[in-house]
N, C-alpha and C positions, 0 to 999 in steps of 0.2 A: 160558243167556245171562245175565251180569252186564256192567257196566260200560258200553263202550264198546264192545264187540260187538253190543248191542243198539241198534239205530237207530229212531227214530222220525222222524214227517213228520208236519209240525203243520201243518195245510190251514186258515186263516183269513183275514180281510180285512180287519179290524180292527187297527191294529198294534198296537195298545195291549196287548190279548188277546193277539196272537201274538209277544210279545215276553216278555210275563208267562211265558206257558204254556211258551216255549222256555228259558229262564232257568231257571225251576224243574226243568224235566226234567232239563236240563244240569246243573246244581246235586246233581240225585239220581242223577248216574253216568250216565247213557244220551249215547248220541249223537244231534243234531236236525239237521233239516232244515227249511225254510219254504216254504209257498208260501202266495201270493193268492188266485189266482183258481181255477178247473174247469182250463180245458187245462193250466195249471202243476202242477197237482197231478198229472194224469195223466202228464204228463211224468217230473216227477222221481218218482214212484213207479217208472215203470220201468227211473229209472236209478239212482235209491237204493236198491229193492228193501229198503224199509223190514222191521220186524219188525213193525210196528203202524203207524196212523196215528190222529193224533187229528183229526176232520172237523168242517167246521161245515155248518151245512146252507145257509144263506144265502150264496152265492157270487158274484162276477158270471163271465162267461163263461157257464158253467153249472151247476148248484146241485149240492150235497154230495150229493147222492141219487145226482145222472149221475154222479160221479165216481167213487160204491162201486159203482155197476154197471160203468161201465167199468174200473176198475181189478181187480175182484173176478173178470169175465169172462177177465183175462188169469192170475192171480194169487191164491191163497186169503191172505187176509190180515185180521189181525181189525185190526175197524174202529171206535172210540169217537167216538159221533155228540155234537157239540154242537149243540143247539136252544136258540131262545129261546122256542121255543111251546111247551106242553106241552098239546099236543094228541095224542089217540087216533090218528087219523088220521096224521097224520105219521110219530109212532112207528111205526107198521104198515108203513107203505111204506118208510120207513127201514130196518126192521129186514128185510121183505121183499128188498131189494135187495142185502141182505149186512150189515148192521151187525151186530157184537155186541153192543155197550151204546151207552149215551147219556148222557148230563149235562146237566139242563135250567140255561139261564144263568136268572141267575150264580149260579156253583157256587165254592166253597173249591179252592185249591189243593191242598191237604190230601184233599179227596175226590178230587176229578183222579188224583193221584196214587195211589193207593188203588186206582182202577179198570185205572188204566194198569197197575199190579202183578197186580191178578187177574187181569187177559184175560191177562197175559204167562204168568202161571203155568200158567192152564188151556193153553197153548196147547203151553208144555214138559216137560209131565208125565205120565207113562204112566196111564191110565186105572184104577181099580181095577175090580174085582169079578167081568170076565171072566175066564176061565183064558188065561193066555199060549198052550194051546196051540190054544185056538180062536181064531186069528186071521182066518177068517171063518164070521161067525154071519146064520144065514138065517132071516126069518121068514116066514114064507109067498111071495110075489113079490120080498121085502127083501132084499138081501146086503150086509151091512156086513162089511168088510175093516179088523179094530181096527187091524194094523199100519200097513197104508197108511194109512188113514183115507179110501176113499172106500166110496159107497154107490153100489149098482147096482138098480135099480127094473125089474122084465122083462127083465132086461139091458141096460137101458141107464144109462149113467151120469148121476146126480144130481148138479150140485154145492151142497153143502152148505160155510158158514162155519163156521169152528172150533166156534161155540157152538152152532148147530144138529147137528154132529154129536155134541159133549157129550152135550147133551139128547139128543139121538136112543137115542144109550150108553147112558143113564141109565135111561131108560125100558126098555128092549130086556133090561138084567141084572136087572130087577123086574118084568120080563113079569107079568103078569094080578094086578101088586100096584098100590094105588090109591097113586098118591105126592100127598103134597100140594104146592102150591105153595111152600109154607115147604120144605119137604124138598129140591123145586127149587133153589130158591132156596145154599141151603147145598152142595148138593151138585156142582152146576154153575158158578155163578155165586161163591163161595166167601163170598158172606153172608150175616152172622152174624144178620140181622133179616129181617125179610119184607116191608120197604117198597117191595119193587119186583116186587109181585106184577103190574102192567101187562106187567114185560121178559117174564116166562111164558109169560103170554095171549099176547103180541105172536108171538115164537118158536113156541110151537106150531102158533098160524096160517101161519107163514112155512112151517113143515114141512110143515103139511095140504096148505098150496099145489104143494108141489114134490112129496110122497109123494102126495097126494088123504086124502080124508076119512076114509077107513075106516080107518083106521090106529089112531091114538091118539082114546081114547075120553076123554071129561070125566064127570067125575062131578062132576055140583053140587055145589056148597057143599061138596067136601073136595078136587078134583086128578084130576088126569090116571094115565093108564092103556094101556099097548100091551098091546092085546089076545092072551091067552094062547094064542088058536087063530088067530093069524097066523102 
């Protein structure tokens, strides 16, 4: 997806911000959309049928959080969360409810920008390191489906956001190898530094939540691990 094939929905309340934020997008080739409030957003997401949406968490109607659950429930769509907190907590339930990234205010347009391109990329490009011809790989109760891209937990379906199924990938082709969060971080997320070791922690909680705990193992003080006799 280049140009004007790619659509974005810029979910803010602020016009100032939502004005900035649509102008530059526009400016960098993509096509935009606006909304205000929660039910607007919900709305035109399901008649934009965006590629991305950039969210803010503070809404009226109803906050950036109901709107990735409800929209995410209809629709897998990566979702870049704007907060003005930079709280633990938020982040968590944020990224729990489907978000893939976030940008704590105020952020550079320049970074915005930046992220808006990384989730696009991970979200259009074929995964490496599996063979094309396992297109589904089991690990114990786990069946991830790399072409479809869903996960089936006992049989039943999980849904998983583009970046949680990344992550899930990532781990799964380095079974019983310890990755660090740097390595995360590069591998998944496509940067090049390790300042967002929080997005890690956050996402792998989101996973433990949906798969359960036994899954992906922590190793202190060096990264996570899917266990080699799953």
């Amino acid at each position: 997806m280049t140009g004007n094939e790619t659509r974005i929905l810029i979910v803010e309340d602020e016009p100032t911000i939502a004005r900035a934020v649509a102008d530059r997008l526009a400016a960098e080739g993509f096509g935009v959309d606006v909304a205000a409030d929660g039910p607007a957003a919900v709305e035109r997401a399901r008649a934009y049928e965006p590629h991305l949406i950039v969210l803010d968490v503070m809404l009226p109607g109803f906050d950036g959080l109901e709107v990735c659950r409800r929209v995410q429930a209809e629709r897998p769509v990566p979702v870049l969360m704007l907060t003005a907190r930079d709280d633990e907590t938020d982040l968590i339930v944020g990224l729990g409810v489907g978000a893939d990234d976030y940008v704590t205010k105020p952020f550079s347009m320049r970074e915005l920008v930046a992220r808006v391109r990384a989730l696009l990329r991970r979200v259009e490009r074929p995964r490496p390191g599996i063979p094309e011809a396992a297109d589904v790989v089991r690990a114990g109760p786990l069946e991830v489906d790399q072409r479809a891209r869903r996960v089936r937990l006992d049989g039943r379906e999980v849904h998983l956001t583009p970046t949680e199924f990344d992550l899930l990938t990532c781990l799964l082709r380095n079974r019983g190898a310890v990755l660090t969060r740097a390595v995360l971080l590069e591998q998944v997320w496509d940067w090049a530094d390790a300042s967002g070791t929080r997005v890690v922690d956050s996402h792998v909680k989101a996973l433990r939540r949906k798969l359960g705990q036994g899954l992906i193992r922590t190793v202190h003080g060096v990264g996570y691990s899917l266990d080699a006799a799953s």
